[in-house]
N, C-alpha and C positions, 0 to 999 in steps of 0.2 A: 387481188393480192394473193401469192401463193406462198404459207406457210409450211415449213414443216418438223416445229418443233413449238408448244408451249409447257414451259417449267415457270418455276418459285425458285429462286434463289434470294442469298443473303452475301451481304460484305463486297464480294467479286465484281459484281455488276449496278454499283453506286447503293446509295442510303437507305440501311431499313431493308424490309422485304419487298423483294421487285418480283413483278410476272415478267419474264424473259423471253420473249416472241421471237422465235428465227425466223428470218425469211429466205426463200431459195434463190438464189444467182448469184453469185461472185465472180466478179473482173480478174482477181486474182487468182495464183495457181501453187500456193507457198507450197515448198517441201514439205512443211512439217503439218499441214493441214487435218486437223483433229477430226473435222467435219465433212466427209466427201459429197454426204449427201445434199449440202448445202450447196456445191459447185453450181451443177445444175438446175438450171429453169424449171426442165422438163420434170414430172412425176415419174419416180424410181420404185422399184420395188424392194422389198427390202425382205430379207429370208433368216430366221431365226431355227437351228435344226433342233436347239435344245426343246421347242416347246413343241416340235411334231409329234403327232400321233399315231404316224403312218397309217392313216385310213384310206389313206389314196384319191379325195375328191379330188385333191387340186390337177392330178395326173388322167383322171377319165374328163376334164371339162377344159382342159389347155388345148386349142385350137390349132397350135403349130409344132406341138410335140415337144414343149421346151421341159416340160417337168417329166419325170421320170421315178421308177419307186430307186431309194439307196438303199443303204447299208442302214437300217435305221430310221434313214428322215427323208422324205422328198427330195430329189435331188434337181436342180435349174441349171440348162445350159441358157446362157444369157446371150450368144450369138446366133439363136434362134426362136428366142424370144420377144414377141413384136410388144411388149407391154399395153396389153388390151386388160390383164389384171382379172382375167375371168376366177385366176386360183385363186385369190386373194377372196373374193365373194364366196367360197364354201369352205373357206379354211378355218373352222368353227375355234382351234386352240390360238390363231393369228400368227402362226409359226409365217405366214407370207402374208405382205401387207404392203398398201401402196404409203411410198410416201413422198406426203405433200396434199395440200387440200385449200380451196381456193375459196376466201374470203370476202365480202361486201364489208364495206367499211360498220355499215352499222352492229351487224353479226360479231367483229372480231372485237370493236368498242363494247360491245356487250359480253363478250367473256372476259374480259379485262378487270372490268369495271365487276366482276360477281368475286374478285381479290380486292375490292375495298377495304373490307375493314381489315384486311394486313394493312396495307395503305396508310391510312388512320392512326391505327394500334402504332407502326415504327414507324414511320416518317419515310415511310414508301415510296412506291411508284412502278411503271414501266419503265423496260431497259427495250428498245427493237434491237436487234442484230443480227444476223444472218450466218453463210451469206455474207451481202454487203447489203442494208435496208433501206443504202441511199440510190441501191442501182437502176429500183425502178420508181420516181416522184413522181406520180399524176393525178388529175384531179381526185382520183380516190382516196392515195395517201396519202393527201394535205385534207379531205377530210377526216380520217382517222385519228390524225393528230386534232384536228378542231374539236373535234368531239369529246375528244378523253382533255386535251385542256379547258374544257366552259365544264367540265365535271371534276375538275382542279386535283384532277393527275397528274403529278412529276413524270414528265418522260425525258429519260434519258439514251443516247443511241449508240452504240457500237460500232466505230467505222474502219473502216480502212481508209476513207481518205479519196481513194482514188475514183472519185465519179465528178461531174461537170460539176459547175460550182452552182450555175441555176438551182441545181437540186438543193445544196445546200442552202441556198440562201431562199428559196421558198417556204423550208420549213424552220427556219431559223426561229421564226417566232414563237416557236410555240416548245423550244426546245432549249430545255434544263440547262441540260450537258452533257458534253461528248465524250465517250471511251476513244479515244481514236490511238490508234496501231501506229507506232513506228517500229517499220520492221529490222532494216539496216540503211542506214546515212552513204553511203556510198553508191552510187546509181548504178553502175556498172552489174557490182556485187546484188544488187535488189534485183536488179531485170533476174539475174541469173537463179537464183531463189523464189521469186514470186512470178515471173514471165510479165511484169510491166517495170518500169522504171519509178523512180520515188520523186519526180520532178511537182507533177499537180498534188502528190498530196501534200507534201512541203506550202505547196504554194494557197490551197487552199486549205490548210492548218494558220497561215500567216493570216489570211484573211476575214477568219473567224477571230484570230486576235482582235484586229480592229472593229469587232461586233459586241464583243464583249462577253459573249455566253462562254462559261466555265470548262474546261477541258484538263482530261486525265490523261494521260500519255500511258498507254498501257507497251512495254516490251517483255514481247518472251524470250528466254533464253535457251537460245537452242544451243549443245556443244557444236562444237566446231563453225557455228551457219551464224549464231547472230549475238554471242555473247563473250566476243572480245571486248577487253577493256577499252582498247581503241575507239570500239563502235557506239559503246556508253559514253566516254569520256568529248567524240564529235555531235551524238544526239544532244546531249547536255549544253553543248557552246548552241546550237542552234536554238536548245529553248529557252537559252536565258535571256533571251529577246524579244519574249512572250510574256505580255502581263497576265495572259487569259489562262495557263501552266497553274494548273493547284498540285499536281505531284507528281511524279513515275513511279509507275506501277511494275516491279519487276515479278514476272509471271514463269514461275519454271515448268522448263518442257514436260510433258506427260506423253504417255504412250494408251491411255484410256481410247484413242479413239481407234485402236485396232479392231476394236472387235464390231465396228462402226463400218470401216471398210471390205470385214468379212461380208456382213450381212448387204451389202450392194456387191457385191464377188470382184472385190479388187483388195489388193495389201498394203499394208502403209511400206513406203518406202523408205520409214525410217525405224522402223522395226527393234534393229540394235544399237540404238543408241540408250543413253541411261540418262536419267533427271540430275544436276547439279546438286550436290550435298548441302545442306542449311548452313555450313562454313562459308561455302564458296558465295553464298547469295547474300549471306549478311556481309561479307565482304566486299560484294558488289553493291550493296545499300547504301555502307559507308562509303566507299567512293562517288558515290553520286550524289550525297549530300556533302559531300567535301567540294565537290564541284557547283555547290548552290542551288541546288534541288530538292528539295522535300521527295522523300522514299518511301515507299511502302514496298515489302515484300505481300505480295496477293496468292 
């Protein structure tokens, strides 16, 4: 199992203090993606200039000439870069750093599990999320869930939705409940934002209704991409058809993950856009409990 992020959060990512476990690979390709390093499978490296020290190890032991000294800070050309990660091994400040690191179920159940007593303390748990956490299920990841449930850890999971339903229904057992993403209700418009269409996870959101396990509908609001009234007002007809619907979660855009796509040397391509004001989103709260949905602004 290849992770590459674990935090503590509170409120965002269901009840109580959660350990928030990303894992790497996502089906989807959203514009607005906070997370770039999550896309990928593969181990990224990741370059921070503020904490260089310009000492130069990482540029006398890179094999293919990708580092170079800057203005300041190490500098990487990434199109000659074969990611062997030699600079990363004498980069004593971490100013370069692989990321991603790959897991045995018992090992990750074990650093999980040393946030018990947050757990305990708030009415805790694990959140998995990626990434998508349902992209890769196999015998490994049905035991990581076995494990942290017979040691009566809440997990709850982050989805997008968009993976085979086997997957989902393998670890159904052992699972709380689900954050799952509706991005935009229109298929056309979803292919064209995220580069898959929103058919399977519609379909495998229904299907989890009739299992019964609890689910949050989390939407972000992006201007102009996903936060017409329209696209709330048709999300809302579809989940009023869902007994398994405990709220929508409206989540406003952020631009935090810029400095996310510096340090893998790509840019967000959403750069200029701005977050929705607390008017416009209580706004959007009332209507959507106008429409029979229980709301949270997140």
């Amino acid at each position: 199992m290849r992770v590459f992020e674990i935090s503590r959060m509170t409120n965002r990512n269901g009840p109580g203090i959660r350990t928030l476990v990303h894992f790497k690979g996502c089906p989807l390709r959203c514009v607005w993606c906070s997370t770039p390093e999550s896309q990928d499978t593969a181990f990224e490296l990741r370059r921070i200039p503020e904490r260089c020290i310009g000492c130069g190890a990482c540029v006398s032991v890179c094999p293919s000439g990708a580092v170079s000294p800057g203005d300041g800070a190490s500098e990487v050309d990434r199109s000659l870069c074969t990611r062997c990660f030699a600079c990363t091994e004498v980069c004593a400040p971490k100013a370069l750093t692989v990321i991603g690191a790959d897991w045995t179920p018992e090992a990750l159940a074990a650093e999980i599990l040393k946030d018990r007593i947050f757990f305990d303390y708030s009415g805790g748990g694990v959140t998995f999320s990626g990434g998508e956490p349902l992209m890769h299920v196999d015998d490994g990841m049905e035991e990581l869930y076995r494990l942290l449930k017979e040691a009566g850890v809440s997990i709850g999971v982050d989805t997008t939705g968009f993976v085979p339903w086997a997957s989902v229904e393998r670890l159904l057992p052992f699972i709380d409940f689900f954050l799952w993403d509706l991005k935009v209700m229109d298929p056309v418009r979803h292919r064209e934002l995220t580069g898959v269409g929103n058919e399977l996870i519609l379909e495998n959101l229904a299907r989890v209704d009739a299992y019964g396990t609890k689910v949050f509908i989390r939407c972000v609001q992006v201007p102009g991409m996903t936060d017409g009234d329209e696209n709330l007002t048709a999300t809302c007809g579809f989940l009023r058809g869902l007994s398994c619907v405990q709220e929508l979660d409206l989540i406003n855009f952020h631009n935090l993950g810029a400095s996310r796509y510096r340090s893998v040397g790509r840019v967000s391509p959403v750069l200029d856009l701005e977050p929705l004001g607390a008017d416009e989103l209580e706004r959007k709260r009332e209507l959507v409990e106008r429409l029979g949905i229980r709301c949270r602004i997140v």
